[in-house]
N, C-alpha and C positions, 0 to 999 in steps of 0.2 A: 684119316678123317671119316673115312665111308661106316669105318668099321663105331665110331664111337655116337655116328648118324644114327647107322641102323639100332646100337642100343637104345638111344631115346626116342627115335620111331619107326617099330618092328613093323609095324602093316606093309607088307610090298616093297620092302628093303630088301636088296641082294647085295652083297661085295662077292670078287672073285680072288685070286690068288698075287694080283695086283698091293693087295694089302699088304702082302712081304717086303714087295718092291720100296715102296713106301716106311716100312721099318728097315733097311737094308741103307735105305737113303739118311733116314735117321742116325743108326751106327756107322756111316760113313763121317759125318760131320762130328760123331762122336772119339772117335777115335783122331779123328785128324784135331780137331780141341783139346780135349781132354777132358768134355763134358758134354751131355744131350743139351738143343738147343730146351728154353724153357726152365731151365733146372730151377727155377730160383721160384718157380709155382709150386703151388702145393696141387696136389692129383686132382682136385674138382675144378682148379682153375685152369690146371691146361686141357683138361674134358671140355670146357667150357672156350677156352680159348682157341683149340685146333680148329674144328668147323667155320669157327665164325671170320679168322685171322687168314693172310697170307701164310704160305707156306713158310717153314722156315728156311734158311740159305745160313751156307758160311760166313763169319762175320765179315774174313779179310779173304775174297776169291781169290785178290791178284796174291797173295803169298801161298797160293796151291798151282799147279801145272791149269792150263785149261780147258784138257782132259777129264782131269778131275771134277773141278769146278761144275762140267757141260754132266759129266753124270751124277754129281750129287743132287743138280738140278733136273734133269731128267726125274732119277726115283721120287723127288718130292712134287712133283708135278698134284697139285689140289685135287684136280677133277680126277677120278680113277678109270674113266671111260678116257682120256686122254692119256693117263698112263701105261705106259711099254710092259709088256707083258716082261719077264727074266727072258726066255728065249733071245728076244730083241735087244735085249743089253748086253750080250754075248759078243755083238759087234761092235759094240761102241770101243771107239778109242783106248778108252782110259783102262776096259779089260783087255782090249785085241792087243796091244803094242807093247808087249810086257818088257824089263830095259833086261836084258842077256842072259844067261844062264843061271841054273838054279842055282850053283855054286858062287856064282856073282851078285845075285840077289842077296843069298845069306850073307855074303862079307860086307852087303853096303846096309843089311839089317844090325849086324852086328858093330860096324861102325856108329848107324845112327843110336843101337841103344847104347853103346859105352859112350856117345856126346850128351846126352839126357843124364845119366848117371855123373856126368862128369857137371855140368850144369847144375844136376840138383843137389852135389856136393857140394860145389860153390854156392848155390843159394843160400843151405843149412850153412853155413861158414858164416854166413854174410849176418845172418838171423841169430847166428847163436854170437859175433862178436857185436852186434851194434844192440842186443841185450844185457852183455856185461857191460857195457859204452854207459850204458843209461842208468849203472847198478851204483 
């Protein structure tokens, strides 16, 4: 927000490295959706929209850990003099508590994307027989 402030009023504007925190909170939400919150604006309306609006937040918290949840709301915190510098998110939860070994992590990564590939083969199935249904 600080950052799109100070393009429409340069006089005596400063942001610091806070602004990452703040896109880093944004690719959090994006990644765990599947989309940046906003998507459906066109670029001068979320210019228009960020400063003036609540932050944005994930749609459904309670279906993320809330670990998760407390830091995606952390990096979106509006004010950037309230917001955590990266240093200080180093301890948060949601980085600190990583779930077992790296070797355990890849298998539970690899499991979730072969359930997504498996899902969006089922979807395409579904899509491609309830359009022959209708032919």
């Amino acid at each position: 927000p600080e950052v799109i402030f100070c393009n429409e009023n340069p006089d005596g504007c400063e942001y610091d490295v806070r602004c990452d925190v703040w896109s880093l909170g944004i690719t959090a939400i994006e990644l765990a959706e599947g989309e940046p919150p906003l998507q459906d604006l066109s670029p001068d309306e979320i210019r228009y929209h960020i400063p003036r609006n609540e932050a944005p937040s994930l749609k459904n918290p309670s279906d993320w850990s809330e670990s998760f949840s407390v830091f995606v709301t952390r990096c979106l915190e509006k004010w950037c003099n309230n917001r955590p510098f990266m240093e200080n998110l180093l301890s948060d939860a949601f980085l600190r508590d990583k779930p077992g070994s790296p070797i355990e992590m890849q298998q539970k990564l690899t499991n979730l994307i072969q359930d997504c590939k498996g899902k969006s083969k089922d979807s395409s199935l579904r899509q491609t027989s309830g359009s022959s249904q209708r032919r």
